[in-house]
Backbone as a chain_set.jsonl record, in Angstrom:
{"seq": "XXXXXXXXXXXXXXXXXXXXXXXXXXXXXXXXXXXXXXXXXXXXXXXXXXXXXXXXXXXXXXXXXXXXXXXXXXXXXXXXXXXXXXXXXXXXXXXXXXXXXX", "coords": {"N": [[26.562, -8.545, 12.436], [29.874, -8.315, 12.595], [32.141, -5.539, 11.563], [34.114, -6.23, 8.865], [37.013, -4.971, 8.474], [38.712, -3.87, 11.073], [38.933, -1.656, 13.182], [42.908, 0.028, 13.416], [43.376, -1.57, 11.345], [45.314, -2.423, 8.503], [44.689, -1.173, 4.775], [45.334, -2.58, 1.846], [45.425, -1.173, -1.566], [44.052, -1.476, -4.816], [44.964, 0.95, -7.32], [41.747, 2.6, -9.057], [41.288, 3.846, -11.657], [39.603, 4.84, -13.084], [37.955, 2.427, -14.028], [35.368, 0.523, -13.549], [33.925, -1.056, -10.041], [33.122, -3.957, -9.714], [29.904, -5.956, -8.641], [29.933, -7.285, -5.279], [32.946, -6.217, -4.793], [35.362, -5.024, -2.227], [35.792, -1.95, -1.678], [37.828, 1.329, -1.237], [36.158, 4.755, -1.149], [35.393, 8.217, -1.826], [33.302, 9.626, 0.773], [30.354, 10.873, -0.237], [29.44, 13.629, 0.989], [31.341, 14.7, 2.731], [33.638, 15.982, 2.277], [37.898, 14.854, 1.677], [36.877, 12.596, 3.235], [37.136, 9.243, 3.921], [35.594, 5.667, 2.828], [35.277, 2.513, 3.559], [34.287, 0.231, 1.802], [31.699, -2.479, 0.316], [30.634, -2.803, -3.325], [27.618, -2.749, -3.956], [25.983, -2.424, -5.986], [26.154, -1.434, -9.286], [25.741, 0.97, -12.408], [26.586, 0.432, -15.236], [25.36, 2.37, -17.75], [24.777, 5.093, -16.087], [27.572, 5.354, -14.86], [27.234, 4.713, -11.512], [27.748, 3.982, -8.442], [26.574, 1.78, -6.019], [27.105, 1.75, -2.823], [27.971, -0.475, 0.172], [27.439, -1.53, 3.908], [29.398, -4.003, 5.525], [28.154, -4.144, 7.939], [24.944, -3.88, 8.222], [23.024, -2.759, 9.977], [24.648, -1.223, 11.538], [26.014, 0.431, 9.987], [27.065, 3.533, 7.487], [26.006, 4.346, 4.74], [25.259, 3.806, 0.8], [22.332, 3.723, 1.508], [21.849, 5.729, 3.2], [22.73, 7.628, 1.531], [22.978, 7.601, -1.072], [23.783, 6.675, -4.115], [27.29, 6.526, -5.347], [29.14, 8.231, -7.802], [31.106, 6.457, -10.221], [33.383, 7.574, -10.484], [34.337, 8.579, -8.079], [35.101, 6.209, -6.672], [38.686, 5.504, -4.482], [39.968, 3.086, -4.605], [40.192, -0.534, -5.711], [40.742, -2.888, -2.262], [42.792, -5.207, -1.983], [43.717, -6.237, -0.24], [44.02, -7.313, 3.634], [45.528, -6.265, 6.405], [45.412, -7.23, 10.043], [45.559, -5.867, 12.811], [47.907, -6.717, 15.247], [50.616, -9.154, 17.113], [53.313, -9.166, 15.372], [54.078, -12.131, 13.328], [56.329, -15.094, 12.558], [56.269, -17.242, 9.94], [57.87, -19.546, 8.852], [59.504, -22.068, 6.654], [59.665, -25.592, 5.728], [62.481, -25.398, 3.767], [62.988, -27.758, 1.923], [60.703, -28.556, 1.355], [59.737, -26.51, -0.57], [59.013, -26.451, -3.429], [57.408, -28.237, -3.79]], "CA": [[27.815, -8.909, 11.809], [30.901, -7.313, 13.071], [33.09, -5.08, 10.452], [35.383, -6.902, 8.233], [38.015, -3.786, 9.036], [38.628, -3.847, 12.451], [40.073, -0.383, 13.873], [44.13, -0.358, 13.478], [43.894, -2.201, 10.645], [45.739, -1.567, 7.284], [44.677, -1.79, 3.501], [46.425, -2.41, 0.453], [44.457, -1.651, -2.593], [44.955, -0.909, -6.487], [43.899, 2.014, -7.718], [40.785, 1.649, -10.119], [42.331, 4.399, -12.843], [38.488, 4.77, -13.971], [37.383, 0.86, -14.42], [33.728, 0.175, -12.956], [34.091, -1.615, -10.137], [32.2, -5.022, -9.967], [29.433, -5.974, -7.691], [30.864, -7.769, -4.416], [34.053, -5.965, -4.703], [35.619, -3.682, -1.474], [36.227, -0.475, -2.415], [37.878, 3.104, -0.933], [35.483, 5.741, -2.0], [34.853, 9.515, -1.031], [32.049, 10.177, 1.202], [29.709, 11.763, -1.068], [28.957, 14.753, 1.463], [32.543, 14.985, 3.416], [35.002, 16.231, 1.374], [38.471, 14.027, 2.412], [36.685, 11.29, 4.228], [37.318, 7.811, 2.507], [34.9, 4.629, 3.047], [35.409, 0.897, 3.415], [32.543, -0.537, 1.314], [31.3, -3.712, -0.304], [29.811, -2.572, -3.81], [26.211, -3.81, -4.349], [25.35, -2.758, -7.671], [26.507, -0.813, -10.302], [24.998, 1.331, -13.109], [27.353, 0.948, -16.278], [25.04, 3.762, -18.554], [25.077, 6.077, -15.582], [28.781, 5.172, -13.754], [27.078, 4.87, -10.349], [27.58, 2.368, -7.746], [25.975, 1.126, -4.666], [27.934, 1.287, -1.357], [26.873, -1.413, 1.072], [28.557, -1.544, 4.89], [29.13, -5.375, 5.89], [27.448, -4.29, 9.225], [24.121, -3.005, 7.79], [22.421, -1.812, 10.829], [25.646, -0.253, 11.723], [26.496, 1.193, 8.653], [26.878, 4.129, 7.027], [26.229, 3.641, 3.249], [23.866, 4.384, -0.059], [21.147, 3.407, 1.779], [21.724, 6.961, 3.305], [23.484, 9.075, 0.283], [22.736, 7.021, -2.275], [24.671, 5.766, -5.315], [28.017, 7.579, -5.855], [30.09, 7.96, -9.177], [32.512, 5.705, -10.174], [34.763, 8.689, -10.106], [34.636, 8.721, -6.066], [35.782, 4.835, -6.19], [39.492, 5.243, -5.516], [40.671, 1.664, -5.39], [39.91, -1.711, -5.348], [41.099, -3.439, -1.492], [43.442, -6.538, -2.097], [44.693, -7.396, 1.023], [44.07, -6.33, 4.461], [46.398, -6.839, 7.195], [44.76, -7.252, 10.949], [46.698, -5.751, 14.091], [48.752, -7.383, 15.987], [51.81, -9.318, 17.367], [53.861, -10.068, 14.104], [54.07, -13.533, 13.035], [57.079, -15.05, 11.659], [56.279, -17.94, 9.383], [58.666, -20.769, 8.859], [59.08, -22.721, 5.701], [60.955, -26.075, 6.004], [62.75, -25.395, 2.042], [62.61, -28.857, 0.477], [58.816, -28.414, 0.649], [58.95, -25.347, -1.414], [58.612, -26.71, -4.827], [56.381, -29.798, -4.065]], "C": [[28.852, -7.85, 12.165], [31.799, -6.8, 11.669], [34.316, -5.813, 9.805], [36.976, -5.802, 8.587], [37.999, -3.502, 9.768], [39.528, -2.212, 12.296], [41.537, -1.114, 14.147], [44.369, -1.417, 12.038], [44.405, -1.781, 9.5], [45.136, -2.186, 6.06], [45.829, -1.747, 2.287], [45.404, -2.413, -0.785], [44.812, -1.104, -4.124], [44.141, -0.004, -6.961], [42.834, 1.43, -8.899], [40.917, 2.198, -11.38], [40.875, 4.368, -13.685], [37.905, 3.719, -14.305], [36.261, 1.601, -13.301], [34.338, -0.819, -12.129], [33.416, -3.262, -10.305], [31.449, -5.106, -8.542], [30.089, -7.185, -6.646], [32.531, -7.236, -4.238], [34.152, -5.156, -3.301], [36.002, -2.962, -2.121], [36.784, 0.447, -1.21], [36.855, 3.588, -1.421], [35.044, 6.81, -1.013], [33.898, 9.113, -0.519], [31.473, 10.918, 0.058], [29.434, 13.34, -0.541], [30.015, 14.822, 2.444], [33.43, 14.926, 2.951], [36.211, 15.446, 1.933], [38.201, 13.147, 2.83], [36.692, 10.024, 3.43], [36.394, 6.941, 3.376], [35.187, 3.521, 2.953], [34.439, 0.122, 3.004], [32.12, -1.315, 0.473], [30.697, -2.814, -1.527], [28.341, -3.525, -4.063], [25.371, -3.846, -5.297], [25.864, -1.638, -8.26], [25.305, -0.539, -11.254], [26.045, 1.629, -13.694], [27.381, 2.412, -16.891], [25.469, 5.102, -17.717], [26.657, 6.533, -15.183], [28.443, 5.544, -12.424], [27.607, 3.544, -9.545], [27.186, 2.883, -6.755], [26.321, 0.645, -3.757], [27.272, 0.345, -0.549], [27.579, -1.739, 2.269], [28.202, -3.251, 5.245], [27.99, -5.333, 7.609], [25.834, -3.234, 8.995], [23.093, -2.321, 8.837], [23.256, -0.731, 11.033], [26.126, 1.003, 10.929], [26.195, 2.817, 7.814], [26.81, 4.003, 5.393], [25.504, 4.18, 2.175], [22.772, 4.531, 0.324], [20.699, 5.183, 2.961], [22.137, 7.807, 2.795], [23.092, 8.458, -0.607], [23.473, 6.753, -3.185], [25.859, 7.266, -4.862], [28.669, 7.739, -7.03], [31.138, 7.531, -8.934], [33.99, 6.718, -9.757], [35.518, 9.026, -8.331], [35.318, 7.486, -5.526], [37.478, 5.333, -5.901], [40.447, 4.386, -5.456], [40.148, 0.701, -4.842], [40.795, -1.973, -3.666], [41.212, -5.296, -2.583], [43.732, -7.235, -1.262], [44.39, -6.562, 2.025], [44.746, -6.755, 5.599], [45.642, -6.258, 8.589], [46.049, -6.641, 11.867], [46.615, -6.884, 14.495], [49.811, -8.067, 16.88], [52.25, -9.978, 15.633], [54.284, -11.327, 14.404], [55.03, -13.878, 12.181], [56.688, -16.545, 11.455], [57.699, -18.725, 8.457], [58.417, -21.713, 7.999], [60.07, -24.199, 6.173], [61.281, -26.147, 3.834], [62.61, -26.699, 0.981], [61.47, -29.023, 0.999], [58.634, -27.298, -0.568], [58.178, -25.227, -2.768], [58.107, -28.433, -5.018], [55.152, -29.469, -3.686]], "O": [[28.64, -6.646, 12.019], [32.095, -7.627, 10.806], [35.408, -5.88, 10.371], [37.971, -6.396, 9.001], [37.22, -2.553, 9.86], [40.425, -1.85, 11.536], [41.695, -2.193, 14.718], [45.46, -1.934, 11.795], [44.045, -0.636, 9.225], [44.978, -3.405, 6.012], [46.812, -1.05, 2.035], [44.683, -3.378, -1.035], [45.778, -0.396, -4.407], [42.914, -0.057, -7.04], [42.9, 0.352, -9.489], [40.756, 1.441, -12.338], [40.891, 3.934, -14.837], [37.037, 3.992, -15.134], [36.263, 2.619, -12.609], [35.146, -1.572, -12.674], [33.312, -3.553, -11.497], [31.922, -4.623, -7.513], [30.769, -8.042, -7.21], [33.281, -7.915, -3.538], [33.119, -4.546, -3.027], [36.581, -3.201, -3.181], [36.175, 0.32, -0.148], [36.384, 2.883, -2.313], [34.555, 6.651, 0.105], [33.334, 8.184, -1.098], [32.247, 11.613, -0.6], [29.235, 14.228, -1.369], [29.422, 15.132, 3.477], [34.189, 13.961, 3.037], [35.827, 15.07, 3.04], [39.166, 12.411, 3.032], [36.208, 9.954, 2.3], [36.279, 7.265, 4.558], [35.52, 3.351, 1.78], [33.785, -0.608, 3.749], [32.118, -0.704, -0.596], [30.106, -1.851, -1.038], [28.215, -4.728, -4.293], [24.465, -4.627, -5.588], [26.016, -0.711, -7.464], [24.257, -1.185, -11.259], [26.706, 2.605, -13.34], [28.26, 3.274, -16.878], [26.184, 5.989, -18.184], [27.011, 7.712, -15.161], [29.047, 6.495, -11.928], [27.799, 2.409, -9.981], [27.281, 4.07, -6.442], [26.142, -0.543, -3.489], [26.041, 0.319, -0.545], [28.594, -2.365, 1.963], [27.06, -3.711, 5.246], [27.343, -6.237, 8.139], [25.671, -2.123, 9.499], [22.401, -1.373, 8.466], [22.928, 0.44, 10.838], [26.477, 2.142, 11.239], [25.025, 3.135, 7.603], [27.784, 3.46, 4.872], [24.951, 5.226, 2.515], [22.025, 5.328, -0.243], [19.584, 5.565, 3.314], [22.081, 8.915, 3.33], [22.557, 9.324, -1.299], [24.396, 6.299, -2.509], [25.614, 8.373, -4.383], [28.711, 6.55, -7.346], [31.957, 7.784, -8.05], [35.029, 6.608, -9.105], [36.543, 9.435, -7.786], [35.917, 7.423, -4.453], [37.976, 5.657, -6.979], [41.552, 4.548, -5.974], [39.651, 0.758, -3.718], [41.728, -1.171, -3.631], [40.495, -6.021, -3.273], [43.974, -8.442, -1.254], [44.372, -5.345, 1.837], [44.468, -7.93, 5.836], [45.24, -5.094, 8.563], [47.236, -6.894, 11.665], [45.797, -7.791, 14.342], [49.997, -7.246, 17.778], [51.721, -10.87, 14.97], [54.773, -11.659, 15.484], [55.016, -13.328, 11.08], [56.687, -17.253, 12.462], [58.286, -18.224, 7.499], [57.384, -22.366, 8.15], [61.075, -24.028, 6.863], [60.608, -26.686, 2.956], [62.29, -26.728, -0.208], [61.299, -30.24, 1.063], [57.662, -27.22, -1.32], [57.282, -24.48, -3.161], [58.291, -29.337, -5.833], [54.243, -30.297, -3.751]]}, "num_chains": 1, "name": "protein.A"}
């Protein structure tokens, strides 16, 4: 499976301000053992009692993930991904207006 985040691409995401996040969500989150380095990573399980979660890379051979650091604290999440915009040539989209509100 090839990376949902292609190189060049951008995110937009909301910070998480301490929420847990849910399993299937993307996330930012520190590296656990590279101070600065941020991650692009599916969660795959959570631990409320503790506040851990369970990084998971969409390309799991490829991947760097829990499955070699192991859980990290919610505290390392630090935001949900909302939107991710692909390189490109920009695209200008064209409404015709009396469609807008039908």
């Amino acid at each position: 499976m090839e990376p949902d985040l292609k190189e060049g691409s951008w995110a937009l995401l909301i910070p998480t301000r301490g929420r847990m996040p849910r399993v299937g969500d993307v996330v930012v989150a520190e590296h656990p053992g590279r101070e600065g380095f941020e991650l692009v990573k599916r969660v795959a399980a959570t631990s409320q009692r503790r506040r851990l979660v369970w990084l998971a890379g969409d390309n799991r051979r490829e991947s760097t993930d829990s499955d070699d650091f192991g859980p990290v604290g919610a505290d390392r999440v630090v935001g949900r991904v909302l939107l991710r915009l692909r390189p490109g040539a920009p695209r200008v989209i064209r409404r015709d207006p009396s469609r807008l509100w039908n």
